[in-house]
C-alpha positions as CSV (number, residue, x, y, z in Angstrom):
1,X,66.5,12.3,40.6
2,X,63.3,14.0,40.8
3,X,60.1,12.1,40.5
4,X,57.2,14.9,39.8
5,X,53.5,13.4,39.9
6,X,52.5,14.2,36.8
7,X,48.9,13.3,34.6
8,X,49.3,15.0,31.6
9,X,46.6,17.4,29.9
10,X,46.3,16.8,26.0
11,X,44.5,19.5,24.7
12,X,42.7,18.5,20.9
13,X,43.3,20.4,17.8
14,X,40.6,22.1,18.6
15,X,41.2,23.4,21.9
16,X,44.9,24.3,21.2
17,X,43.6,27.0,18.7
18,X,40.9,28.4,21.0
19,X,43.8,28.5,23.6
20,X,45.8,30.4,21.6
21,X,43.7,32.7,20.3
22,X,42.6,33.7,23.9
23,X,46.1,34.4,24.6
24,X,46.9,36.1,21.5
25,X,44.2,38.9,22.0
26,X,45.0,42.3,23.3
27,X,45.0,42.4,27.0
28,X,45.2,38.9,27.9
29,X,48.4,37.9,29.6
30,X,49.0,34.6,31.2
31,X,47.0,35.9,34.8
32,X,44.0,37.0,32.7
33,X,44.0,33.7,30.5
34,X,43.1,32.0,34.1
35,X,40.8,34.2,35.4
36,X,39.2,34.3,31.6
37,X,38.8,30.7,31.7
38,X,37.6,30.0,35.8
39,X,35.1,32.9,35.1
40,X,33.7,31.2,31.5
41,X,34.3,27.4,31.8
42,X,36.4,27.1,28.8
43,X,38.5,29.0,26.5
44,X,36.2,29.2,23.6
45,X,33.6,31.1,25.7
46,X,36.1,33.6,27.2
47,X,36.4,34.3,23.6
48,X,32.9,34.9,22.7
49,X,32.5,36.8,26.4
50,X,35.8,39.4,25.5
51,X,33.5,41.8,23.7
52,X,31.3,41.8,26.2
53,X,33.7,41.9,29.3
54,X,35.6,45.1,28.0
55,X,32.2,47.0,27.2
56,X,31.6,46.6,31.1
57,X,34.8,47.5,32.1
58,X,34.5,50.7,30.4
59,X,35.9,50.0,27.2
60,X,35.2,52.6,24.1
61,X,35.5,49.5,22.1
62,X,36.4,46.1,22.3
63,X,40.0,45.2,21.9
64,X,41.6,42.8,18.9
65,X,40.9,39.2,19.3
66,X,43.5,37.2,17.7
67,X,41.2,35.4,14.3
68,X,41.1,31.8,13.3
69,X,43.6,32.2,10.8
70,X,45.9,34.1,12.4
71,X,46.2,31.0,15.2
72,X,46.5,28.5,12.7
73,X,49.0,30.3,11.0
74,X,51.1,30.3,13.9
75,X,50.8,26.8,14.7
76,X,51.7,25.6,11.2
77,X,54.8,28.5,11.6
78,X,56.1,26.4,14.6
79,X,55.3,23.5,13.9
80,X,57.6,24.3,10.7
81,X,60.8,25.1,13.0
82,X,60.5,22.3,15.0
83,X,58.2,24.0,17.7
84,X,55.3,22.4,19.9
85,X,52.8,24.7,21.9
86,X,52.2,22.8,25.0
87,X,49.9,23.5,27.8
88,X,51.0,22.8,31.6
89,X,50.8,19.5,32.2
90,X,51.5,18.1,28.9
91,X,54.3,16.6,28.3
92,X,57.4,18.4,27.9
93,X,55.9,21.6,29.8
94,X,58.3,22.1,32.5
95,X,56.6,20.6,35.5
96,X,57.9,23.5,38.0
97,X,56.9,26.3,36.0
98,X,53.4,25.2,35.9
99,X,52.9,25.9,39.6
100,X,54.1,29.5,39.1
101,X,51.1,32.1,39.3
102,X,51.4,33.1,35.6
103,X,52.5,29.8,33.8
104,X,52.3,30.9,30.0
105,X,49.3,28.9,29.0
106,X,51.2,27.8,25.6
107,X,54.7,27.7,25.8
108,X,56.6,26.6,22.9
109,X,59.0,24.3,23.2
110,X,61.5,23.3,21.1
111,X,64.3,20.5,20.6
112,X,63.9,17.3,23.4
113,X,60.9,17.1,25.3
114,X,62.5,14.6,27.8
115,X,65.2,17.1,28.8
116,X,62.1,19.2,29.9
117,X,60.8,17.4,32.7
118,X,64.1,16.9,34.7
119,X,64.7,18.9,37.5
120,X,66.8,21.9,36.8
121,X,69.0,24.9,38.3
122,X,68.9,28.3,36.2
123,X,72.2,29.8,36.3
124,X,72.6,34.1,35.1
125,X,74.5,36.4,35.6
126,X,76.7,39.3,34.1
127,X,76.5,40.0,30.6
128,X,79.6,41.7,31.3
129,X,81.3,39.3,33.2
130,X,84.9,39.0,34.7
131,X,87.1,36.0,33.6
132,X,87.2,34.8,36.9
133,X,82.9,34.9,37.3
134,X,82.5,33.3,33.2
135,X,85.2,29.9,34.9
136,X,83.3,30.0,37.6
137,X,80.0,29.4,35.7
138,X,81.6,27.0,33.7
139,X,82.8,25.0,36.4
140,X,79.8,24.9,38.7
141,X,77.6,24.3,35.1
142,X,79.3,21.4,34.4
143,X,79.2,19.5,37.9
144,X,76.0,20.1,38.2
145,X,75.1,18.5,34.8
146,X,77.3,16.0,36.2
147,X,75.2,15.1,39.2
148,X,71.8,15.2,36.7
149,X,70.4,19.0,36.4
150,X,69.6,20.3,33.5
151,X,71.0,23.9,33.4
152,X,68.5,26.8,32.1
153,X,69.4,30.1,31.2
154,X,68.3,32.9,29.5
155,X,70.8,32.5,26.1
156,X,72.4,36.2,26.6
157,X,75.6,37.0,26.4
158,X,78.5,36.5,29.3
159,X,77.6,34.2,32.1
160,X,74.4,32.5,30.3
161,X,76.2,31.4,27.5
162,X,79.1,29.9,29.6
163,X,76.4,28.1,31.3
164,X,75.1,26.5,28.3
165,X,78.2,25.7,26.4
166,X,79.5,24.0,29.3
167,X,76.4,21.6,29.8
168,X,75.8,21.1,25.9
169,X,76.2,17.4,26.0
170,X,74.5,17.1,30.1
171,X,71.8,19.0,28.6
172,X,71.0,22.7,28.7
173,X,67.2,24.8,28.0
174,X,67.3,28.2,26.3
175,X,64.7,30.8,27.8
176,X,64.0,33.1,24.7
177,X,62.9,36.6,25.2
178,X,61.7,36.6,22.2
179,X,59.7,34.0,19.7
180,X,61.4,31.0,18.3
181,X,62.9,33.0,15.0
182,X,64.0,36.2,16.5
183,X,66.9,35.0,18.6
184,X,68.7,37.7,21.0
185,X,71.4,38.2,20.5
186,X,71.8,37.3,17.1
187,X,75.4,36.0,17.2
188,X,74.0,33.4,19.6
189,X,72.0,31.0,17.1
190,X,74.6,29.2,16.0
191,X,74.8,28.6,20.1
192,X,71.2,27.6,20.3
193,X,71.5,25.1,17.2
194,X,74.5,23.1,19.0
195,X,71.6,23.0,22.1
196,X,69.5,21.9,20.0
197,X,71.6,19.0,18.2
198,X,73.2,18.1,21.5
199,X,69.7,16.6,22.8
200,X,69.0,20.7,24.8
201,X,65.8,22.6,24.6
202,X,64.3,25.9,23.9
203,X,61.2,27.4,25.4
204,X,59.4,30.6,24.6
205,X,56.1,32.5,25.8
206,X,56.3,34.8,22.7
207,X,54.8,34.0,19.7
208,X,56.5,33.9,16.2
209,X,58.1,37.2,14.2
210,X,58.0,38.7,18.2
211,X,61.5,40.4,18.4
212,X,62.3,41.1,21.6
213,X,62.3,44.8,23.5
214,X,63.2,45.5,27.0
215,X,60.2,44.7,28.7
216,X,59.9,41.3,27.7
217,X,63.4,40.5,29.3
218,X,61.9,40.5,32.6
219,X,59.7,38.0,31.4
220,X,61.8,36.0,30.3
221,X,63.5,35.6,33.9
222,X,60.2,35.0,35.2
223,X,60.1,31.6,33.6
224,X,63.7,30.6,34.0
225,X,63.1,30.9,37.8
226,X,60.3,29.3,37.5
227,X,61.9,26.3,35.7
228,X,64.1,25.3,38.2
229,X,64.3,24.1,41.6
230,X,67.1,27.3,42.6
231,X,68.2,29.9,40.6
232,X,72.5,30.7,41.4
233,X,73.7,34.3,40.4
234,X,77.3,34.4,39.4
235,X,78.3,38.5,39.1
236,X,75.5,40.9,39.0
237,X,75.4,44.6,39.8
238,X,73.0,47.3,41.9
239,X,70.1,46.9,39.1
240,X,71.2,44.2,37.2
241,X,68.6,41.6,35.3
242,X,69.8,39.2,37.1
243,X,68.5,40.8,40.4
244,X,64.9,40.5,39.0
245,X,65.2,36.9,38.2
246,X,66.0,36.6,42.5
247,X,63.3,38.3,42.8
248,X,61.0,36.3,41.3
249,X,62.8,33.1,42.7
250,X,62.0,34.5,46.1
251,X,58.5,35.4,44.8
252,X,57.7,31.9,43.2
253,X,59.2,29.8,46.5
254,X,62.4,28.9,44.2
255,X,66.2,28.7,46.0
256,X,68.5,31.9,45.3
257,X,72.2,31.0,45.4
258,X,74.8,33.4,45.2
259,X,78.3,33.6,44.3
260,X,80.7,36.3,46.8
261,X,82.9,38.8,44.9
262,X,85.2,41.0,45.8
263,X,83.6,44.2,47.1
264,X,85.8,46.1,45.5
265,X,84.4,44.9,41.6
266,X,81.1,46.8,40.9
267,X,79.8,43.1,39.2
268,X,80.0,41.7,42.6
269,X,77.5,44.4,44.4
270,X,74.4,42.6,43.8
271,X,75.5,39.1,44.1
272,X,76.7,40.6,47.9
273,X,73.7,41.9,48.8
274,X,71.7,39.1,48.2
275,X,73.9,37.1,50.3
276,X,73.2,39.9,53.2
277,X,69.8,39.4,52.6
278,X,69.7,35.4,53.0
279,X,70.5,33.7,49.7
280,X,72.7,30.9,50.2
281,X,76.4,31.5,49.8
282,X,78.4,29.6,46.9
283,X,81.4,28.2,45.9
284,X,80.7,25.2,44.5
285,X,78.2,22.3,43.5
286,X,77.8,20.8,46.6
287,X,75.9,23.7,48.4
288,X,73.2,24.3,45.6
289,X,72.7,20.5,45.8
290,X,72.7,20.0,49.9
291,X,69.9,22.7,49.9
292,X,67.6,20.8,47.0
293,X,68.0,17.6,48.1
294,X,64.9,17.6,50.7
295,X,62.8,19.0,47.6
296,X,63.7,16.5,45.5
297,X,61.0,14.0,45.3
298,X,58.0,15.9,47.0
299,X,54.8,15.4,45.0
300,X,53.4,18.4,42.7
301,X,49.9,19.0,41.9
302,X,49.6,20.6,38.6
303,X,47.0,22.7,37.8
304,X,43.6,21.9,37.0
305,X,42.3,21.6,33.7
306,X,40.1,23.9,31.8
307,X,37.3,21.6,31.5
308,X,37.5,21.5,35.7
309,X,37.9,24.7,35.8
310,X,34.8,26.2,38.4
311,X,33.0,29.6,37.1
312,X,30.6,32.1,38.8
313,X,27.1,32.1,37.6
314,X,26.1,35.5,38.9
315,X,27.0,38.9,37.5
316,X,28.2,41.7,39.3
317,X,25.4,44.3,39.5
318,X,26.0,48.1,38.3
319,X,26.3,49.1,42.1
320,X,29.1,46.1,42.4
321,X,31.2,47.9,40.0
322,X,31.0,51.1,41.2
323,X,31.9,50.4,44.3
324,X,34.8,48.6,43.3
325,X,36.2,51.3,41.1
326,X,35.3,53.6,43.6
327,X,37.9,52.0,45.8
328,X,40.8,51.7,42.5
329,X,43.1,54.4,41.8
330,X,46.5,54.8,40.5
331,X,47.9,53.3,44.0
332,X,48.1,50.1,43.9
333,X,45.6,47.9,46.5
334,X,46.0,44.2,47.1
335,X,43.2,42.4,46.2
336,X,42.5,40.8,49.6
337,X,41.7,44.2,50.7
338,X,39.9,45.2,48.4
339,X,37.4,42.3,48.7
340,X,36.6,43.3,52.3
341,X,36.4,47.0,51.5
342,X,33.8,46.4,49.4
343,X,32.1,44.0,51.1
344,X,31.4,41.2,48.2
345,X,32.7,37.9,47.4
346,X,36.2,37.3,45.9
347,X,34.3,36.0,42.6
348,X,32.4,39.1,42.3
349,X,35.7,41.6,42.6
350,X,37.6,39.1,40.4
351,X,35.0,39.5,37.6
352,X,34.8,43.5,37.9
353,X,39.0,43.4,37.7
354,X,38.5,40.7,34.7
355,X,36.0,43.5,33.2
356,X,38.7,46.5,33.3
357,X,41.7,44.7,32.2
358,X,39.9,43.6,29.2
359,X,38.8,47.6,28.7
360,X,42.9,48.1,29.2
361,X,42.0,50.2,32.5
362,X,43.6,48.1,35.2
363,X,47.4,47.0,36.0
364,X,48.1,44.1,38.3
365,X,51.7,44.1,40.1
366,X,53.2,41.8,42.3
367,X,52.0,40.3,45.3
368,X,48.1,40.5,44.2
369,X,48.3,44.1,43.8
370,X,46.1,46.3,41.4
371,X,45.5,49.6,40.1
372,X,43.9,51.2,37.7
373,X,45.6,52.5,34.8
């Protein structure tokens, strides 16, 4: 199977908490945490530096850091259900996900760790799904836990949960779209404890008492894309979740498989159109694993570590950032451009963009695009 080049980080006790904090305060998400650390050399001065960073971005006043207390309190929460926060690299992180653009920079984990770093295929679907589409997950499931992948999915009703009850003893990982005590839906727990006890996993961004609302579903699929080595739709209609986890497939360099339907059942529009549009037709095992076989084996770089992490020693200057605001509106820019409109260095636009998310004026979109708020 797959053999990932791997030296793991081990953050201390110490270091885990300042992590956390960072990416517990108010308008740090997993982008941010990076820039926040490659800008200040390490966690515990991005901290110190958030005050200051949202007062130049514009900020009436600074926004809530997440305390000392409230940070250990989490950690002894999780560690109470069984719950590790790991950063990418350290064991039982899943290696692929750390090569995303925004790997959460503390993911808990939960259940085996080992199950964690084998390759895997994320199979979703419709919640709503058609006898014929909840066999056909089954099936295709359980040969490919057959043949060694780990099947992920997000734990929601319909297609996901066939996935995972057919590969409960070939091993299965639970995305959570919300924290480690608020599972969605509910009547699925007593699903995710037989995961669990059957030698499966659970992994979530969120932190604990987070119930989970519709935005944070889109997250979710972010990461079980970015878990696997292909992500196969089985039944998903014009603007169906399962569309946005393709999407970011395509987006992270992942494998989209897709199962036909008839075009005559609404569940089988999406899955339809993504085969118009290139993802790999499927009917069974055999074509998801013919297509990763020639990435099986290639050596991964994981990120680097926080204490390698390079920062900029000069400040913008007042006419920086108003030039670069100048050139921000609500219409999104990408980045690239906006470092040759205004004529500076990448590190000097990336520190004026750090500066107005922390004030809560910018929003970043796909594909290295910004505006401002």
């Amino acid at each position: 199977m797959d053999r990932l080049a791997s030296a793991p980080i081990r953050l201390n006790d110490g270091q885990r908490i300042d992590w956390l904090r960072l990416i517990r305060s108010e308008h740090v998400g997993p982008r941010t945490f990076r820039s926040l650390v490659n800008h200040c050399g390490s966690a515990r001065a991005a901290l110190e530096r958030l005050p200051d960073l949202a007062r130049r971005g514009g900020a009436s006043r600074p926004g809530r850091i997440c305390s000392l207390e409230e940070a250990e309190r989490e950690i002894e929460g999780s560690n109470r259900l069984g719950v590790t926060l790991l950063a990418p690299g350290e064991h039982g992180y899943p290696p692929r996900l750390a090569l995303i653009d925004d790997p959460p920079p503390l993911l808990g984990v939960r259940g085996a760790h080992e199950v964690e770093m084998r390759p895997m295929i994320g199979v979703v679907g419709s919640r709503n799904a058609s006898g014929v589409g909840l066999k056909f997950a089954q099936t295709i499931a359980h040969d490919l836990a057959a043949a060694g992948f780990v099947i992920t999915s997000g734990l929601a009703r319909g297609i996901d949960q066939a996935a995972h009850r057919a590969t409960l003893s070939g091993g299965t990982v639970a995305v959570l779209a919300g924290g480690h005590d608020r599972i969605y839906p509910p009547e699925h727990e007593g699903l995710l404890a037989a995961i669990i006890d059957a030698g499966g996993g659970a992994i979530s961004e969120m932190p604990l008492g987070h119930g989970p609302r519709a935005r944070d579903f889109p997250r979710r699929n972010r990461l079980i894309s970015g878990t696997a080595l292909g992500i196969l739709i089985v039944e998903a209609a014009h603007r169906s979740g399962s569309l946005i986890t393709a999407r970011f497939a395509n987006e992270q360099g992942r494998e989209v498989f897709a199962v036909p339907g008839s075009p005559l059942d609404p569940r089988a529009a999406g899955t339809n159109d993504l085969i118009k549009q290139g993802a790999t037709l499927t009917t069974s095992a055999a074509d998801i694993i013919n297509v990763v076989a020639s990435i099986m084996g290639r050596p991964i770089e994981l990120p680097m570590e926080e204490d390698e992490a390079p920062h900029e020693s000069r400040e913008p200057q007042d006419t920086d950032r108003a030039r670069i605001v100048g050139l921000l509106g609500p219409s999104p820019i990408g980045i690239d451009d906006l470092v040759r409109m205004a004529e500076t260095s990448p590190a000097i636009v990336r520190t004026v963009l750090l500066e107005l998310e922390m004030a809560g004026r910018l929003e970043r979109h796909g594909g290295g695009m910004v505006s401002l708020n």
